[in-house]
C-alpha positions as CSV (number, residue, x, y, z in Angstrom):
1,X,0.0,0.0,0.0
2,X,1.2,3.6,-0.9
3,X,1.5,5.8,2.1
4,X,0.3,9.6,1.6
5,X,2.8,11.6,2.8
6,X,1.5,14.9,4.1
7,X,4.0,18.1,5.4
8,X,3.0,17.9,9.4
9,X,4.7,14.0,8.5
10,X,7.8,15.2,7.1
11,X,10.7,16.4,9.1
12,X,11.2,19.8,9.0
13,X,15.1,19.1,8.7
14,X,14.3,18.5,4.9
15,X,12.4,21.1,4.4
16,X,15.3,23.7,5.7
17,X,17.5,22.0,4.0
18,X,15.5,22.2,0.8
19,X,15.7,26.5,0.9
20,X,19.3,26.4,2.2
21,X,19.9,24.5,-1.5
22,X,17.6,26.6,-3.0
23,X,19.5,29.7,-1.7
24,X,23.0,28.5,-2.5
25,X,22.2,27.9,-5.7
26,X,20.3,30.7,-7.2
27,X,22.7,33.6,-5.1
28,X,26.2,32.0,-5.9
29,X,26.7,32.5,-9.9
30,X,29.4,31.9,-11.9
31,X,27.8,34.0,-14.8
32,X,30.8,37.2,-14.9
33,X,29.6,40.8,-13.5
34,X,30.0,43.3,-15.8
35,X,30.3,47.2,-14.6
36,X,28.4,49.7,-17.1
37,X,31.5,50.7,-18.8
38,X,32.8,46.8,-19.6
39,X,31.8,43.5,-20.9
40,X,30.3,42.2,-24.2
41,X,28.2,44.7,-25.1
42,X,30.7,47.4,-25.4
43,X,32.4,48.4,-28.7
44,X,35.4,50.9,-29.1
45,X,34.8,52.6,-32.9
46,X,36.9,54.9,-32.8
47,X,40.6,55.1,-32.5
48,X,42.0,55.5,-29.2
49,X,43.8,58.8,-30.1
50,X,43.9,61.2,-27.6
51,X,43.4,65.1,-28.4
52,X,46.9,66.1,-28.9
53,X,47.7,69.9,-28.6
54,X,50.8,71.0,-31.1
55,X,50.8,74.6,-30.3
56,X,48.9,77.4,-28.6
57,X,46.1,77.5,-31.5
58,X,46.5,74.1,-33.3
59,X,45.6,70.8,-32.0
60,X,45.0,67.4,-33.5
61,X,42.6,64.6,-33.1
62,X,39.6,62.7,-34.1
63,X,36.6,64.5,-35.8
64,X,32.7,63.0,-36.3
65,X,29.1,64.6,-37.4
66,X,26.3,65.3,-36.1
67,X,22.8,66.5,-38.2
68,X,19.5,65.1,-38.3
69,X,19.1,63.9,-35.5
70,X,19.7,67.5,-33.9
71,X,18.5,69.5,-36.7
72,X,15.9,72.7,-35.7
73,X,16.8,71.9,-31.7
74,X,18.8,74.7,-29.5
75,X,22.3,74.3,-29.0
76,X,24.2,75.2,-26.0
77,X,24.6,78.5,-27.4
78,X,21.0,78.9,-27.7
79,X,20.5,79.2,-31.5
80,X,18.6,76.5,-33.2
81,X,20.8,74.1,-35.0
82,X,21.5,74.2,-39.2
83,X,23.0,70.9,-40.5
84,X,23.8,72.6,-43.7
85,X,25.5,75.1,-41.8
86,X,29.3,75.5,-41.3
87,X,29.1,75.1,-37.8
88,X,30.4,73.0,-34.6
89,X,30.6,71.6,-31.1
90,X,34.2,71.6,-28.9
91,X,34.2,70.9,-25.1
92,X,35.7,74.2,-24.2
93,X,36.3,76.6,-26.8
94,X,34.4,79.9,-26.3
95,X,31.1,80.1,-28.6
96,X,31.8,82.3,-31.5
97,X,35.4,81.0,-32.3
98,X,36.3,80.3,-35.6
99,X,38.1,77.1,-36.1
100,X,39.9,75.5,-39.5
101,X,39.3,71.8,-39.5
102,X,41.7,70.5,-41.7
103,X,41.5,66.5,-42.4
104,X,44.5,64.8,-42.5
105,X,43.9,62.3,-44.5
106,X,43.1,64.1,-47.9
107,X,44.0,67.6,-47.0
108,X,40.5,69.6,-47.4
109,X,39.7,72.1,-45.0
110,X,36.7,74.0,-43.8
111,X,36.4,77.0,-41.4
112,X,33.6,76.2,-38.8
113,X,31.9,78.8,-35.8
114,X,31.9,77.2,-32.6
115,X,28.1,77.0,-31.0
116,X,27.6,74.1,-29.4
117,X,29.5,71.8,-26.4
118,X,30.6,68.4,-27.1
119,X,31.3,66.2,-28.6
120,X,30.5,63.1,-25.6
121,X,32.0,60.4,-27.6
122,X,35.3,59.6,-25.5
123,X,38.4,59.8,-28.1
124,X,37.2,62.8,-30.0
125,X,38.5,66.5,-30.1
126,X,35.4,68.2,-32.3
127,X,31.9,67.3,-33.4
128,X,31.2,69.1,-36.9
129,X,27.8,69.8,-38.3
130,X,26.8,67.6,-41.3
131,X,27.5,70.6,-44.0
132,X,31.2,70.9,-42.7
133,X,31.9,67.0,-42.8
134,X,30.5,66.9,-46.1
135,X,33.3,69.6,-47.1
136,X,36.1,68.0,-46.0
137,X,35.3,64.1,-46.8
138,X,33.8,63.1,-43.2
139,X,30.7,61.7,-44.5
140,X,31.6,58.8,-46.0
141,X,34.0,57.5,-43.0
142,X,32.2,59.0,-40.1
143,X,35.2,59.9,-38.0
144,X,38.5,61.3,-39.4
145,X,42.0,62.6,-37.9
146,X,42.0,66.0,-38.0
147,X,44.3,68.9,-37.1
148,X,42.5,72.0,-35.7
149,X,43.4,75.8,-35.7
150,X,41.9,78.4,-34.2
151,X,41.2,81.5,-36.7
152,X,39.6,83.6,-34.4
């Protein structure tokens, strides 16, 4: 005869031992921890070239776009923002400066106004609007070593 087994019947050493096991194994994995700034998920696109300054006015580094995305929004100067325009964003030059991207891989040059702050992306120097990449070749590659010198 099969004998029903009800919970007042069992011992209640089983029972702890049951959520001890239960415990161990569910809050001791062996699956890796990954901070926000590490593990699979995160890509590096962009060279790791650091923003390298060759005089007083001219410095040299790694150059990407920004347009539609942004197009018609304020910038951080507080006009709206043209992607046709000849315009840019650095981290810390004053608004109104007037820069001379040069990109040193074919040569071409534009001369860009500074009104806006950025760019976030770690590894680059200048974020120029779509109309100024286009000028020098940026489009196509999307980022682009660059020498910089301020005009005015």
């Amino acid at each position: 005869m099969i004998e029903h087994v009800t919970l007042e019947t069992r011992k209640p050493f089983h029972f702890l031992s049951a959520v001890v096991l239960l415990l161990l194994l569910f809050s001791c994995s062996t699956a890796p921890r990954y901070t926000r700034n590490s593990g699979p998920h995160r890509r590096n696109r962009t060279p790791a070239v650091k923003a390298e300054r060759i005089s007083g006015s001219k410095m040299r580094g790694v150059a990407s776009y920004y347009g539609r995305k942004f197009h018609g929004k304020k910038t951080a100067s507080g006009e709206r923002f043209d992607m046709f325009a000849h315009t840019a964003a650095h981290r810390s030059l004053p608004f109104g400066t007037k820069v001379k991207v040069t990109n040193l891989d074919n040569g071409k040059s534009v001369i860009v106004t500074i009104n806006d702050r950025g760019p976030y992306k770690k590894g680059r120097i200048i974020d120029l609007s779509k109309g100024a990449a286009r000028k020098i070749g940026l489009v196509q590659t999307g980022t682009a070593r660059v020498r910089l010198e301020i005009v005015k």
